[in-house]
C-alpha positions as YAML, in Angstrom:
chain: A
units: angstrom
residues:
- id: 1
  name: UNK
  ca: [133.26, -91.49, 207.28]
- id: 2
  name: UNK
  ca: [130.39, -91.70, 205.03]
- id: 3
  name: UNK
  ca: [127.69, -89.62, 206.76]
- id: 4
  name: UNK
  ca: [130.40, -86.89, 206.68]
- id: 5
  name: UNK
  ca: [130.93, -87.04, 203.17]
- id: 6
  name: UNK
  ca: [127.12, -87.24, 202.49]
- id: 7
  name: UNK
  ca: [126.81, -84.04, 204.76]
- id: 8
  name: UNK
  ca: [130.21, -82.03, 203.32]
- id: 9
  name: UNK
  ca: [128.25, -82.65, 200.09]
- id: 10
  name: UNK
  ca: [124.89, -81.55, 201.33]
- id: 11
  name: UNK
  ca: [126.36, -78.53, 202.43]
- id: 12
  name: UNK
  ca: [128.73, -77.76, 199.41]
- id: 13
  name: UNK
  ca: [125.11, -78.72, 197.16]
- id: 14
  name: UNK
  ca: [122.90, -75.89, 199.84]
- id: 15
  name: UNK
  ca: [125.80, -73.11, 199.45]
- id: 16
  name: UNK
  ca: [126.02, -73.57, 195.16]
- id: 17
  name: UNK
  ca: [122.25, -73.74, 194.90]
- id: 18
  name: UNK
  ca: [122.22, -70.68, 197.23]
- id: 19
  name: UNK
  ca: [124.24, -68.87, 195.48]
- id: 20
  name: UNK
  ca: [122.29, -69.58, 192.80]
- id: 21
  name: UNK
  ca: [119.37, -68.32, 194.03]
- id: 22
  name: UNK
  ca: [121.25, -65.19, 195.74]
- id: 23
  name: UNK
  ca: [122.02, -64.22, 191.69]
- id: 24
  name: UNK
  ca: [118.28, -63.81, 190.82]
- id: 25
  name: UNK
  ca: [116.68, -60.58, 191.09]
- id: 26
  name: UNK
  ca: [114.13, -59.19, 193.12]
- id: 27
  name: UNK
  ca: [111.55, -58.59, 190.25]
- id: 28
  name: UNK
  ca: [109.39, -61.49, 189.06]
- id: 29
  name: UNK
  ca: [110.82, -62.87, 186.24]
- id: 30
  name: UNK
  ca: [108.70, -65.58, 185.38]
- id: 31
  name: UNK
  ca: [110.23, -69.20, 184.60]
- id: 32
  name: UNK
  ca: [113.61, -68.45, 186.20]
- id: 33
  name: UNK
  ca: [112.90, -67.15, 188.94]
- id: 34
  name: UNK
  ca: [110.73, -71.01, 189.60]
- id: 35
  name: UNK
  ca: [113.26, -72.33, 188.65]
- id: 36
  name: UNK
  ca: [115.38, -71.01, 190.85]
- id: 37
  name: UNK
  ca: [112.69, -71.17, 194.20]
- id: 38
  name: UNK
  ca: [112.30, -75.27, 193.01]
- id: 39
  name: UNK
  ca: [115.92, -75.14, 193.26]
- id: 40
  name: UNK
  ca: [116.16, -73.79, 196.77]
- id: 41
  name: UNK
  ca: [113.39, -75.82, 197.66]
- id: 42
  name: UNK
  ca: [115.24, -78.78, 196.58]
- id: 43
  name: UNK
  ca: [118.27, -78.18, 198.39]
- id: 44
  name: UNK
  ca: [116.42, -77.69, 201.47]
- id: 45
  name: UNK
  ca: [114.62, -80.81, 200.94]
- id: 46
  name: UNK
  ca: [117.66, -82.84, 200.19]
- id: 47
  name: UNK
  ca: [119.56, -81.25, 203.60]
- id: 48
  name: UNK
  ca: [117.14, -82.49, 205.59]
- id: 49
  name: UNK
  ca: [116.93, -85.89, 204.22]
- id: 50
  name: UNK
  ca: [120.46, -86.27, 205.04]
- id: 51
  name: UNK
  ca: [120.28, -85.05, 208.53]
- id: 52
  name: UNK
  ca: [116.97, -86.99, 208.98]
- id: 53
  name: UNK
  ca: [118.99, -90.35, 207.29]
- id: 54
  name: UNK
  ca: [121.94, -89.61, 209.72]
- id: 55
  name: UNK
  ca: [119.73, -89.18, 212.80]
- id: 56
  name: UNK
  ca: [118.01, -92.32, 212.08]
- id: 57
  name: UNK
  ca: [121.25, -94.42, 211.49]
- id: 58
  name: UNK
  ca: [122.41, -92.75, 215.23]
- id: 59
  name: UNK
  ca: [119.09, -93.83, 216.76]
- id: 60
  name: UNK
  ca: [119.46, -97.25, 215.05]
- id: 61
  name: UNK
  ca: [123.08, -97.82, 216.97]
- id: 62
  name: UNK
  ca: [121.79, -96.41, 220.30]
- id: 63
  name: UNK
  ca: [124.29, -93.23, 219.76]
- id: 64
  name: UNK
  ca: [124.16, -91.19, 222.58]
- id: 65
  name: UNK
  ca: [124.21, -88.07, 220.33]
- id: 66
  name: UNK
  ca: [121.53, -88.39, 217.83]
- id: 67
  name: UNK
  ca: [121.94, -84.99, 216.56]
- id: 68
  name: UNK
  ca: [123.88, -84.53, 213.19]
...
């Protein structure tokens, strides 16, 4: 029950943080628009923690479906 709360809220944290970014303009405009690629780059980073955390706890209990 955990690992799907910690994905539900990976995935509600990806879709905000996308949307985020999805609000920015094309055009360069300066510190917001790092902001909002460190943002993106975060949620990405944090996904795949989670599904790299919940494919190691699988492998760990000899699942035989180690994909998450």
């Amino acid at each position: 029950m955990t690992m799907k709360f910690a994905k539900a809220f990976s995935l509600i944290a990806i879709m905000l943080l996308s949307l985020t970014t999805l609000t920015a303009c094309d055009r360069d405009e300066g510190g917001m628009e790092e902001m909002g690629e460190k943002m993106d780059e975060a949620a990405t980073d944090f996904g795949n923690a989670v599904e790299d955390g919940c494919e190691d706890m699988k492998e760990g209990v000899n699942a035989d479906d180690t994909d998450c």
